[in-house]
N, C-alpha and C positions, 0 to 999 in steps of 0.2 A: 633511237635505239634505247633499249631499257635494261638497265643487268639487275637481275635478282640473285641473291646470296641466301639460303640457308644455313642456318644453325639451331646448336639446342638437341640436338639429337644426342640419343646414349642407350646406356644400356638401363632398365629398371624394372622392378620388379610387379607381376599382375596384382593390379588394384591400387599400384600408385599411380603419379602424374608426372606431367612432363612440359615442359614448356617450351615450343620453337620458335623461332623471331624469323623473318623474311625482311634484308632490305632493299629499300628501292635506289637508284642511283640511274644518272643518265636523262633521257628526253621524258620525264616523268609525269608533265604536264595534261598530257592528252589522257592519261589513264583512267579508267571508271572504275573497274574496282580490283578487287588481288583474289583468289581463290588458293586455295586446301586439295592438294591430289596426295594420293597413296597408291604405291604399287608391291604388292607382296610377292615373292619369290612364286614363279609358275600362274600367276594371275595377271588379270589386265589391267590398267590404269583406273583408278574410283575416285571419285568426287569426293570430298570432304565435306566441306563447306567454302564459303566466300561473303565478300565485304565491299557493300559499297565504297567507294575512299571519300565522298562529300559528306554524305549522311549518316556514313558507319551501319547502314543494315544490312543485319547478316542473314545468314538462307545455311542450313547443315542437313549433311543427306540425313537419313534416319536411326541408321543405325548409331549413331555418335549423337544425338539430340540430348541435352541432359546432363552429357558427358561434357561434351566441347564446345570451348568460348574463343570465337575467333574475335581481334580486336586488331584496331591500329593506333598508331602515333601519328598523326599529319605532319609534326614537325619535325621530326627523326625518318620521314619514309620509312614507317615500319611496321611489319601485319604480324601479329603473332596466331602464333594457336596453343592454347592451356589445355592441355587435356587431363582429365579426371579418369578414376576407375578404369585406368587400362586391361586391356585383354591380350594375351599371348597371340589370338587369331589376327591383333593389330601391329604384329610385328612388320615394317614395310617400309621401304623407301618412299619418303617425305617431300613433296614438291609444291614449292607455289609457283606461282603465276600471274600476270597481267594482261587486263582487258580493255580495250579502246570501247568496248562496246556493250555487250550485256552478261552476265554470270553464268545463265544457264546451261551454254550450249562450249561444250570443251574445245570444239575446235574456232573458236573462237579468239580461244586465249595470243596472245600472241606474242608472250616471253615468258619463259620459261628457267626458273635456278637450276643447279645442278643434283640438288635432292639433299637428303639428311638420314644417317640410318638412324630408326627407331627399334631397339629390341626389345620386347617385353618376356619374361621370363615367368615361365607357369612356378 
């Protein structure tokens, strides 16, 4: 078993940044890598981005490329996400995740934090 914890979430204003931390605790071993979800009020869950945990490569869906740098610590079990030039439209609850297996495919993931509000303010 694996608990992920978010934090870093708040309130800030469009076109600033923000920084969330994801850590890992528990059977952490078997893990390949941690992924980035968003869910905005009336919408369904969207991909981020995500991070190998050996090699640290990352994968960001498109709309955040440029914008957001997903990172980890190996020895803190810890994934962040830096995001630049925020958008109002990315106001959402903030979810990572872990994977035994590969990044792309969401059902996949197989634990899950309990999320982090992010508000961005036009």
């Amino acid at each position: 078993q694996v608990q992920l914890v978010e934090s870093g979430g708040g309130l800030v204003q469009a076109g600033g940044s923000l920084r969330l931390s994801c850590a890992a605790s528990g059977r952490t071993f078997s893990t390949y890598g941690m992924g980035w979800f968003r869910q905005a009020p009336g919408k369904e869950r969207e991909f981020v981005g995500a991070i190998t945990w050996s090699a640290g490569n990352t994968y960001y869906a498109d709309s955040v490329k440029g914008r957001f740098t997903i990172s980890r610590d190996k020895s803190k079990n810890t994934m962040y996400l830096q995001m630049n030039s925020l958008k109002p439209e990315e106001t959402a609850v903030y979810y990572c995740a872990a994977t035994e297996y590969e990044l792309s495919v969401t059902k996949l993931y197989n634990y899950w934090g309990q999320g982090t509000q992010v508000t961005v303010s036009s």
